[in-house]
C-alpha positions as CSV (number, residue, x, y, z in Angstrom):
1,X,-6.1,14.1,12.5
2,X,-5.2,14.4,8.7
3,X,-2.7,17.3,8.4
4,X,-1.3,17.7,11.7
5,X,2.0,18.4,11.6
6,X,3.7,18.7,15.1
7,X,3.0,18.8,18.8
8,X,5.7,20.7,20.6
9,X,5.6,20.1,24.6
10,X,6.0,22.9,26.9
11,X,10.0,23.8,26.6
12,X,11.2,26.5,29.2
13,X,7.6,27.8,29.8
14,X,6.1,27.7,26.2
15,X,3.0,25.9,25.7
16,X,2.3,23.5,23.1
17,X,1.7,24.3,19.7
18,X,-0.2,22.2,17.2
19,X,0.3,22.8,13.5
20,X,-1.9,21.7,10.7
21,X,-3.2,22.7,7.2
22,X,-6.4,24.5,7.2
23,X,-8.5,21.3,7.0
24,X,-12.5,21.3,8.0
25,X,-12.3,19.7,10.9
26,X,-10.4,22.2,12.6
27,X,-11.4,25.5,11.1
28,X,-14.0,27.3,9.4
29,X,-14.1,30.3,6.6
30,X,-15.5,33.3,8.4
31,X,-17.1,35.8,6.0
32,X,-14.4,38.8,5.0
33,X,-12.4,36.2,4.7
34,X,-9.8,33.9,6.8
35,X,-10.7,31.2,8.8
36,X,-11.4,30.3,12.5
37,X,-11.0,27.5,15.0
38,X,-14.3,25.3,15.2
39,X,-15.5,25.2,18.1
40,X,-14.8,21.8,19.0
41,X,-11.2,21.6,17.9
42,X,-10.7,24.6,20.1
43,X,-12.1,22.9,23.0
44,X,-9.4,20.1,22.3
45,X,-6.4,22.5,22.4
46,X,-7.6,24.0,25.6
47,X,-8.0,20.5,27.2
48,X,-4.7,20.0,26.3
49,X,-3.8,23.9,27.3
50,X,-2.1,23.8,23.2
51,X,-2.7,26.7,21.0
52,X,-2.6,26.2,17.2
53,X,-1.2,27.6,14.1
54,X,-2.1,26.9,10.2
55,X,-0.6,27.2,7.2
56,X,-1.1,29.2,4.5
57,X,-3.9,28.6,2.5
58,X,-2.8,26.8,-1.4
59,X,0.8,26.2,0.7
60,X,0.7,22.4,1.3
61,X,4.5,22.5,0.4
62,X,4.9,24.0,4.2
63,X,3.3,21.2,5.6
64,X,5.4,18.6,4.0
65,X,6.8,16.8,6.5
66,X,3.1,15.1,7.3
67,X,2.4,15.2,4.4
68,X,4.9,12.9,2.7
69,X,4.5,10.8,5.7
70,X,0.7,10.3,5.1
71,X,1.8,9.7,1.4
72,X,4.3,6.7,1.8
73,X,2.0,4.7,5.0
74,X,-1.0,4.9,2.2
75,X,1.5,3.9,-0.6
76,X,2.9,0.9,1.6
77,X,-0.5,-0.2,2.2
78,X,-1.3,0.0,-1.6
79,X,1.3,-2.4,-2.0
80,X,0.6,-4.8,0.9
81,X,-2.6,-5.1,-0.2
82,X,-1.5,-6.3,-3.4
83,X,0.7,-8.9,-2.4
84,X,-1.6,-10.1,-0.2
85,X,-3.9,-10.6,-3.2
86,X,-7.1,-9.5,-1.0
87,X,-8.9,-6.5,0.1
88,X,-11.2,-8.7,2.1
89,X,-10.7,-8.9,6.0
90,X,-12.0,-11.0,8.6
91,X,-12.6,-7.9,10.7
92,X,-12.1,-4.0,11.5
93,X,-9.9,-5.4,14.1
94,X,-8.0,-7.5,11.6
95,X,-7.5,-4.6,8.7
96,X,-6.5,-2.2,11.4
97,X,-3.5,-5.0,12.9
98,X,-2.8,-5.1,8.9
99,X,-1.9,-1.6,8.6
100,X,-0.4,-1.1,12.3
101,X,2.1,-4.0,11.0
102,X,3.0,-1.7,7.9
103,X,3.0,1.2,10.2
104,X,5.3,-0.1,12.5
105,X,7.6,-1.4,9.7
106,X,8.1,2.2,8.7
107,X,8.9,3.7,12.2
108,X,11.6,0.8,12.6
109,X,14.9,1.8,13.5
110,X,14.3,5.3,12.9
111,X,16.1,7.4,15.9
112,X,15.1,7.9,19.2
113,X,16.8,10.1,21.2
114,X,15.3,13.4,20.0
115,X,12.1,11.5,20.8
116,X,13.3,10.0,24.7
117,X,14.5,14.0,25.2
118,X,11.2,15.5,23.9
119,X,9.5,13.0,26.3
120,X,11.0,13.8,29.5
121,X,9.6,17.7,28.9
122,X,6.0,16.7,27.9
123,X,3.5,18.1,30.8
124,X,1.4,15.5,32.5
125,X,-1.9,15.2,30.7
126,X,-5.1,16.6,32.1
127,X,-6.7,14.1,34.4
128,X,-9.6,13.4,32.7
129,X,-10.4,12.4,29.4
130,X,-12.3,14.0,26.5
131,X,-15.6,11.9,25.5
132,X,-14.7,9.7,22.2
133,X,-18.3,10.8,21.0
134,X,-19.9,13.9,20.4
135,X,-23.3,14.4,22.2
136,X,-26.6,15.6,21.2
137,X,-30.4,15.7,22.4
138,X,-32.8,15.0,19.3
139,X,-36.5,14.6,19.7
140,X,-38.2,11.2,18.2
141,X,-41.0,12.5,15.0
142,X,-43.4,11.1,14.3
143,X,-41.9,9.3,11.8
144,X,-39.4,7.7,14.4
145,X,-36.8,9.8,13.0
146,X,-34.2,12.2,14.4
147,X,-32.7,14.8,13.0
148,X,-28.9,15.7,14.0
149,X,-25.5,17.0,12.3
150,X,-27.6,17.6,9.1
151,X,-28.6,13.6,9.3
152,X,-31.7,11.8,9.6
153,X,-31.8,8.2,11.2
154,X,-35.0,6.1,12.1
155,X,-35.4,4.6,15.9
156,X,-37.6,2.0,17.4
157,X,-41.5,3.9,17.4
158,X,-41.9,3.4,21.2
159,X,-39.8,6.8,21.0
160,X,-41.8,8.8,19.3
161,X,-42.3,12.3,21.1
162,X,-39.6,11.3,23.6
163,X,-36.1,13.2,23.9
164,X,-33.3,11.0,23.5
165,X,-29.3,11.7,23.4
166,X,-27.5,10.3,20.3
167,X,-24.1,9.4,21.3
168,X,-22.0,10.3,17.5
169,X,-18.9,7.7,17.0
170,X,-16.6,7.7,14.1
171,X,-17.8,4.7,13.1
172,X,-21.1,4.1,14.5
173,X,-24.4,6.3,16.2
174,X,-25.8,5.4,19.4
175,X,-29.4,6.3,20.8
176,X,-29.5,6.2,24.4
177,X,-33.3,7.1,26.2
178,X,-33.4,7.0,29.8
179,X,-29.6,5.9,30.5
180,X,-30.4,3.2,28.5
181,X,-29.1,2.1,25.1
182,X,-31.8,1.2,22.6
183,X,-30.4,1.6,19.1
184,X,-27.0,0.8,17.7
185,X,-26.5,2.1,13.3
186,X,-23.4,3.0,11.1
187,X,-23.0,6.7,11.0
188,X,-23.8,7.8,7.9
189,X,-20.9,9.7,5.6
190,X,-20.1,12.2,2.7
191,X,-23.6,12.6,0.7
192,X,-25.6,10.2,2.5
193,X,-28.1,12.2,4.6
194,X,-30.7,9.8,5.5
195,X,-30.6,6.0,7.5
196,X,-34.1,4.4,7.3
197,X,-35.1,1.1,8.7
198,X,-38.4,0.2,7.4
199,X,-38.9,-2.2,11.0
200,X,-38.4,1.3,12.7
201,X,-41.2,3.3,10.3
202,X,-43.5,0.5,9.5
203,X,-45.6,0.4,13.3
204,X,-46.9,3.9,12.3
205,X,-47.5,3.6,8.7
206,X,-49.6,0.4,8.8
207,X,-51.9,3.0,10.9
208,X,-52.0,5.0,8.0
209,X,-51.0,3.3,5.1
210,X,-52.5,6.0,3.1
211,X,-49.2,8.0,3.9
212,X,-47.4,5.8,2.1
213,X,-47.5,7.4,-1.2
214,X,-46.5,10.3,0.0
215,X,-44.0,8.9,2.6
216,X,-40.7,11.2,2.0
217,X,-38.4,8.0,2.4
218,X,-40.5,6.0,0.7
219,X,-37.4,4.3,-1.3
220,X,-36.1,3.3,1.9
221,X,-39.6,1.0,2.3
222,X,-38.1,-1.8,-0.3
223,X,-35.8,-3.6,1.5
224,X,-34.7,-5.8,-1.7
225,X,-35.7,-5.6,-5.4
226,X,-38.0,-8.4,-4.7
227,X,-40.2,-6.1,-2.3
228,X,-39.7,-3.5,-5.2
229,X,-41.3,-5.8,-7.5
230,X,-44.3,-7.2,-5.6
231,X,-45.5,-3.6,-5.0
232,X,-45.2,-3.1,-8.9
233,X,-47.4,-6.2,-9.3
234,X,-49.9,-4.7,-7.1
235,X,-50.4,-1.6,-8.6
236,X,-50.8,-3.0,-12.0
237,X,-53.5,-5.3,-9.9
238,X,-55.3,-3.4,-7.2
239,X,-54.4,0.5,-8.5
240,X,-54.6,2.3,-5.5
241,X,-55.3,-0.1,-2.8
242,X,-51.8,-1.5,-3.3
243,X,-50.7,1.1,-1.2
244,X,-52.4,-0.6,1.6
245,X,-51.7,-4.4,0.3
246,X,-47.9,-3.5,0.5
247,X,-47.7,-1.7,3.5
248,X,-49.4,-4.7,5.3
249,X,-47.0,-7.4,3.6
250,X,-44.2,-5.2,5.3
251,X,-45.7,-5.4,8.3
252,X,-45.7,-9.0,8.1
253,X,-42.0,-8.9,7.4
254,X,-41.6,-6.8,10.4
255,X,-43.2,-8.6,12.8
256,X,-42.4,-12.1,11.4
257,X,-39.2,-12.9,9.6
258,X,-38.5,-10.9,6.4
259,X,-36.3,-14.1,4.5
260,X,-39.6,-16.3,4.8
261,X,-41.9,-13.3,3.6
262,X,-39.7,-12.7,0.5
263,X,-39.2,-16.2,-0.2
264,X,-43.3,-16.4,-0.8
265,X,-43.4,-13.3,-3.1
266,X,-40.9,-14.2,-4.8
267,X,-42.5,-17.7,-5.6
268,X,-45.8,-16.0,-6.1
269,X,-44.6,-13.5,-8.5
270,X,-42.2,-16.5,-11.0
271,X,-46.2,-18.5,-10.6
272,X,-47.7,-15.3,-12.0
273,X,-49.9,-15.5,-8.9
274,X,-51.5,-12.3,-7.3
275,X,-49.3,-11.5,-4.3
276,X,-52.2,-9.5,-1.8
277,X,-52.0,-9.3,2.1
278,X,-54.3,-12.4,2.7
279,X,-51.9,-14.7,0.4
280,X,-48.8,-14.0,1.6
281,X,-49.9,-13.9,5.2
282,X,-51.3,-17.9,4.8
283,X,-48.2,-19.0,3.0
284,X,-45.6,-17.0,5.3
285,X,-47.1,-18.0,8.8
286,X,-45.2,-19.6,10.9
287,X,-45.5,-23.6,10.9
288,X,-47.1,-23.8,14.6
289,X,-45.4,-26.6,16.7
290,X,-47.3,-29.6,17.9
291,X,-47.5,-29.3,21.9
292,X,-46.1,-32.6,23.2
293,X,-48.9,-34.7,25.9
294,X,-47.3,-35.0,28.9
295,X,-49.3,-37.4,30.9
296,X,-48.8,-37.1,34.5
297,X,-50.5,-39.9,36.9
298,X,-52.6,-39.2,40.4
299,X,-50.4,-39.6,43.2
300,X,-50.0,-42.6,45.3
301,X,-51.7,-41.3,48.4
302,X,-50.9,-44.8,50.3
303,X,-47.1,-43.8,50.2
304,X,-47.9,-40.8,53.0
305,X,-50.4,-42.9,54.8
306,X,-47.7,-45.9,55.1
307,X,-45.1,-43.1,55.7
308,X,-47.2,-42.1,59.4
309,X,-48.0,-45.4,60.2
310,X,-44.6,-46.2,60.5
311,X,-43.7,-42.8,61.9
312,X,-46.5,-43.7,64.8
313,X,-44.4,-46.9,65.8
C-alpha cells in the first residue's frame, strides 16, 4: 500500500503498529472533520491484531522515509526504461520481473541485521489468509448489467434476473453464478464507470430494437468506427428503420464472427452500396462445407456363414 511507512512486530508485549499518510484507501473524512479507518483496512489490521496511526494531514515531510523510497524505485525504473529503449513488454509477468530486477538492485547490500533481529520477534501470522478479492452479490438487469462499487459491467443474458457474486481483483472482475465462473473483464478505473460488451446486450435488444435509440450505453453498441459509419449510412437511407437494420447487423456479428461482418460493410460502404440486414447477412454467411460421400459397401455375409461351417468341423 502506497504510503505505509512501518510495521513494528510485537516487542515486549506491544502489538504492531502500521503507519501511513492519510491515503483513501485506508481512511475516510468523517463530517466535523478528521478521518476514520475504512472499514476494510480495519478489518486488515485486526487480522493481523496491528493497530494504526496517520500522519498529520499537509505533513508528507513526516512520512519521508517511504516516501523517498517510493520516489527513487519510480525514478530507477524511469531510467531503465529508457535504456531499454521500450515501454513495450511481452507480458504483466515480464514488466513486473523488469521492475523486481530494479527493485532488488536497490535493496542490495543494504544491512541486515536490524532486519534478522526484527525477524526473530515477529508473531506467527494468523492461520488463514485474507481473500485477494473483495466480494459482492449484484443482481443481473435486464440489460445484463450489474451494478457494484459505483461500476456497471455487462454479463452473458442467460443471467438476467439471477443473483450472481462478482469476485473484485486489482486487476480483473470475476462473475461467478452457481459456483461456477462465467465471465472474466478488466476492472474498470479512475473515471471509467461503465464496461459494455455489445455480445452481452445484443440477445435482448434485437427483441426490441426499438430500445435502441434510447439505449443508455448506446455508444458502447459500435464496436469500431466502421460499425459507427454503416449505422450513419442507414439513417441517411432508411430514417428510422435503421434502428432496426443496425441492431440486426450486430446481431449477426454476435452470433457469427464480427471480422467477417465488418469486412462486408466496409466493402459495401467504399462501393456506395446500401448496407441493410438482408445484404450483409448474404455476403457475411458462412461458406458451408461440402459433406464428403463416404460410400460404405453391404457386408460379405458368406465370411460368417464359411466362419460356422468351419466351426462345425
Amino acid at each position: 500500500m502506497h504510503g505505509l511507512q512501518e510495521s513494528l512486530a510485537a516487542i515486549g508485549g506491544c502489538p504492531a503498529v502500521w503507519r501511513s499518510d492519510n491515503l483513501s484507501a485506508a481512511t475516510h473524512q468523517i463530517p466535523g472533520g478528521g478521518r476514520e479507518l475504512n472499514r476494510r483496512f480495519a478489518a486488515v489490521l485486526d487480522h493481523y491484531g496491528a493497530s494504526s496511526t496517520r500522519i498529520e494531514p499537509g505533513e508528507s515531510h513526516q512520512n519521508g522515509i517511504a516516501e523517498k523510497a517510493h520516489d527513487r524505485l519510480k525514478s530507477s525504473i524511469a531510467q531503465a526504461l529508457v535504456v531499454r529503449g521500450s515501454h513495450d513488454f511481452a507480458s504483466v509477468d515480464a514488466y513486473m520481473g523488469f521492475v523486481g530486477t530494479i527493485r532488488d538492485k536497490l535493496n542490495a547490500g543494504k544491512p541486515t541485521t536490524m532486519l534478522a533481529e526484527e525477524r526473530l520477534r515477529l508473531r506467527p501470522l494468523p492461520s488463514t489468509r485474507l481473500p485477494e478479492y473483495s466480494p459482492y452479490t449484484a443482481i443481473v438487469r435486464q440489460w445484463s448489467t450489474i451494478h457494484f462499487a459505483k461500476k456497471v459491467y455487462s454479463v452473458p443474458s442467460r443471467l438476467i434476473g439471477c443473483e450472481v457474486e462478482v469476485r473484485q481483483y486489482p486487476d480483473v472482475v470475476q462473475v461467478w453464478y452457481r459456483g461456477k465462473l462465467t465471465e472474466t473483464m478488466p476492472r474498470l478505473r479512475g473515471e471509467q464507470y461503465h464496461r459494455i460488451d455489445y455480445r452481452h446486450v445484443i440477445w435482448s435488444l434485437v427483441r426490441k430494437p426499438g430500445a435502441f435509440a434510447r439505449y443508455r450505453y448506446r455508444e458502447e453498441l459500435f464496436p469500431s468506427l466502421i460499425f459507427r459509419r454503416v449505422y450513419d449510412a442507414l439513417r441517411d437511407a432508411r430514417g428510422e428503420r435503421a434502428d432496426v437494420e443496425y441492431v440486426r447487423i450486430l446481431h449477426l456479428a454476435a452470433s457469427t464472427m464480427q471480422a467477417r461482418v465488418e469486412e462486408v460493410i466496409a466493402g459495401l460502404l467504399v462501393r456506395g452500396e446500401r448496407p441493410d440486414f438482408v445484404t450483409v447477412k448474404a455476403l457475411a454467411v458462412p461458406e458451408k462445407h461440402a459433406v464428403p460421400q463416404v460410400h460404405i459397401p453391404p457386408p460379405d455375409l458368406g465370411v460368417y456363414d464359411r466362419l460356422l461351417a468351419g466351426g462345425a468341423s
